[in-house]
C-alpha angles and dihedrals in degrees: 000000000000111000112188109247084234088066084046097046093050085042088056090045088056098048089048093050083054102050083046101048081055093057107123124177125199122221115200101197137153122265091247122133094250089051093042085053088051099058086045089056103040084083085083082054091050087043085054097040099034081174092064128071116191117220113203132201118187116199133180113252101265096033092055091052094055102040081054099046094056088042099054088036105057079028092240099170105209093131128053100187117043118209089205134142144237092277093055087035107068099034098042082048098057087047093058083247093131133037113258114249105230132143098041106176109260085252100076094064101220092194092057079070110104103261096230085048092055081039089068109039093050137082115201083349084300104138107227094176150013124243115237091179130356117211147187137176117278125162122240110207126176108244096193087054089046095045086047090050099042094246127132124201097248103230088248112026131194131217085248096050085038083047088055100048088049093064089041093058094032103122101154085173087064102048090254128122127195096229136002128197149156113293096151103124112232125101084262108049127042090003093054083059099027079061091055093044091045090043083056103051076048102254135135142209100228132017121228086279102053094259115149107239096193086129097050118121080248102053089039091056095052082047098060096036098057097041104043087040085058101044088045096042104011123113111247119276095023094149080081099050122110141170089289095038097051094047087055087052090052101035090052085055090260101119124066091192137008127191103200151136105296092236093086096072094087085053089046094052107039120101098226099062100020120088084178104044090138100046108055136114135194124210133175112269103277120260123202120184081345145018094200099115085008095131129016137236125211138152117210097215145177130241153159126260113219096239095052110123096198098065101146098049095042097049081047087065105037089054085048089048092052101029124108084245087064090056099049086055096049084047090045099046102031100019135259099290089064109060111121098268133212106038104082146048103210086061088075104072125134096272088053094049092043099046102039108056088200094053090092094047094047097042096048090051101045074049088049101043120099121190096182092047101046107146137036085247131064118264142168101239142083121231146049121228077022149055099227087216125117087242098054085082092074103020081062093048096048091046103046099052080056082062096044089045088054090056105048076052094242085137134346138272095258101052079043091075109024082059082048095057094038090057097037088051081054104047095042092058090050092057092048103257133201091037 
């Protein structure tokens, strides 16, 4: 039978538009506000790549690192985009974990993205991933509750002054708390702010030689001052607050004042969430005998797995999601304040400082911020809420469910951290340190 090649060649065109029309690529994020913006604009990428379909999966903040984690670890490849951060990045990079990013068009301006933001998700100045938003700590203070009680925001606080005024403002019959923050177990959650707490009162994790310093007069001090600030002037139940959680207490007018990451200012700020848009302040994060490790930076940013098969798509959306075009659509759609913070430098242009009243905060401390400079004292490690070391992952989460464990007054401070160098000793010797 002699069929004419240009039968077959239509034939093979359609096969091809078909394969392609079945290309779904599967996005792994966090449930956070900027994330769940993205999916309900990646209709305008699909719009754009009617061949592709985006499968989403939405996870809570501990549950998608792990999932991730096990994933990228037994190399499961059930995701092809990674919504992961400046701790995974770095070290699943140098393990090959993770594609490389190269060959960006010339469009999406790869030298308007923060330095220290590029710094962190590279490894020998090899890109392993792209930043969605870029974030450090700023504090969120209610400025009607501080003019009613004769108290003024000092233009550098620090966690003792923050740690007055929260017993000042402290009214529990009246639904509000002094302070809230973080108490959620998990490395990155209370112990991504516990590290900053502990940096300021001029501790460290680790000494020079890789010793862990939990027990040290430093670290014992940050200790004491976050949990029995929280058990005086937290709001109830506060073992179970996150990053999300403890955004819904501040934005419905229960929180005084919040330490927190600085992309919440455009939350806090936005009508529709905020019950107390007119009435926040934004303050640098507090310092106390440093401000070395005083507020973090991280960058929540998307990569490719290297057992995607779907690379090029999915490299296609991650440079769309992350792009300046990107931007201009999430300012367009949902208005200037809005636009995912902290990753590049063209952001901050005079609209955008004009229009979000938490740009210059945020700006000054992802400026301020050293990873590679996190305590008062010398150590051997890079970052600052983190240990940038492939055991912090579970050192952090260990630790921090012995903090959580001291606040819900299951045991004390003090066996809190004792417990906490005894199991991070251990876990550092069975991983061969110092090496």
């Amino acid at each position: 039978m002699n069929i004419p090649k240009a039968l077959f060649l239509s034939a093979g065109l359609s096969f091809a538009l078909v394969s392609q029309a079945a290309e779904t690529v599967t996005i792994a994020t966090v449930n956070n506000g900027d994330m769940i913006r993205m999916q309900r604009l990646s209709k305008v990428f699909e719009q754009q790549h009617p061949d592709v379909k985006l499968n989403w999966v939405v996870l809570e903040e501990n549950v998608l690192r792990q999932r991730l984690t096990t994933d990228i670890a037994t190399q499961g490849g059930q995701f092809d985009v990674l919504t992961i951060g400046t701790y995974e990045t770095p070290l699943w990079g140098a393990k090959s974990w993770l594609e490389p990013i190269t060959g960006l068009p010339p469009e999406y301006d790869l030298e308007d993205i923060f330095p220290s933001v590029r710094q962190g998700l590279s490894v020998n100045n090899t890109l392993y991933a792209l930043p969605f938003y870029g974030e450090s700590t700023i504090t969120y203070y209610r400025t009607d509750l501080f003019k009613q009680a004769g108290l003024s925001m000092p233009e550098h606080p620090t966690w003792t002054q923050l740690g007055e005024f929260a017993s000042r403002l402290h009214q529990p019959d009246k639904g509000q708390y002094g302070m809230c923050l973080r108490g959620k177990a998990g490395w990155g959650e209370n112990i991504a702010l516990m590290s900053t707490i502990s940096n300021a009162f001029g501790a460290r994790w680790f000494d020079e030689k890789w010793q862990p310093e939990l027990s040290s007069p430093e670290w014992t001090a940050a200790a004491h001052f976050y949990i029995d600030t929280l058990k005086k002037f937290g709001p109830p139940g506060v073992s179970s607050n996150g990053f999300n959680e403890t955004l819904a207490l501040f934005n419905s007018g229960k929180c005084a004042i919040w330490v927190d990451a600085s992309v919440a200012g455009s939350f806090t700020t936005d009508k529709e969430q905020s019950k107390v848009v007119d009435s926040v302040g934004f303050a640098p994060a507090p310092t106390e005998v440093t401000d070395k490790g005083s507020s973090w930076l991280y960058a929540w940013s998307l990569a490719i797995p290297a057992t995607s098969k779907h690379k090029d798509t999915a490299k296609a959306f991650i440079t769309w999601a992350t792009s300046k075009e990107y931007i201009q659509l999430v300012a367009k759609t949902d208005g200037i304040t809005n636009v995912p913070p902290g990753t590049r430098q063209s952001t901050y242009n005079k609209a955008y400082l004009k229009a979000a009243p938490f740009a210059q905060v945020t700006l000054q401390m992802m400026q301020h911020a050293d990873p590679a400079h996190p305590s008062i004292k010398a150590v051997p490690y890079v970052g600052i809420q983190y240990v940038t070391i492939p055991e912090f992952q579970a050192i952090g989460t260990s630790v921090g469910k012995l903090f959580s464990a001291a606040l819900t007054g299951q045991m004390s401070v003090d066996q809190a951290l004792a417990a906490a160098q005894t199991s991070t000793e251990r876990e550092m010797k069975r991983a061969g340190y110092p090496k």
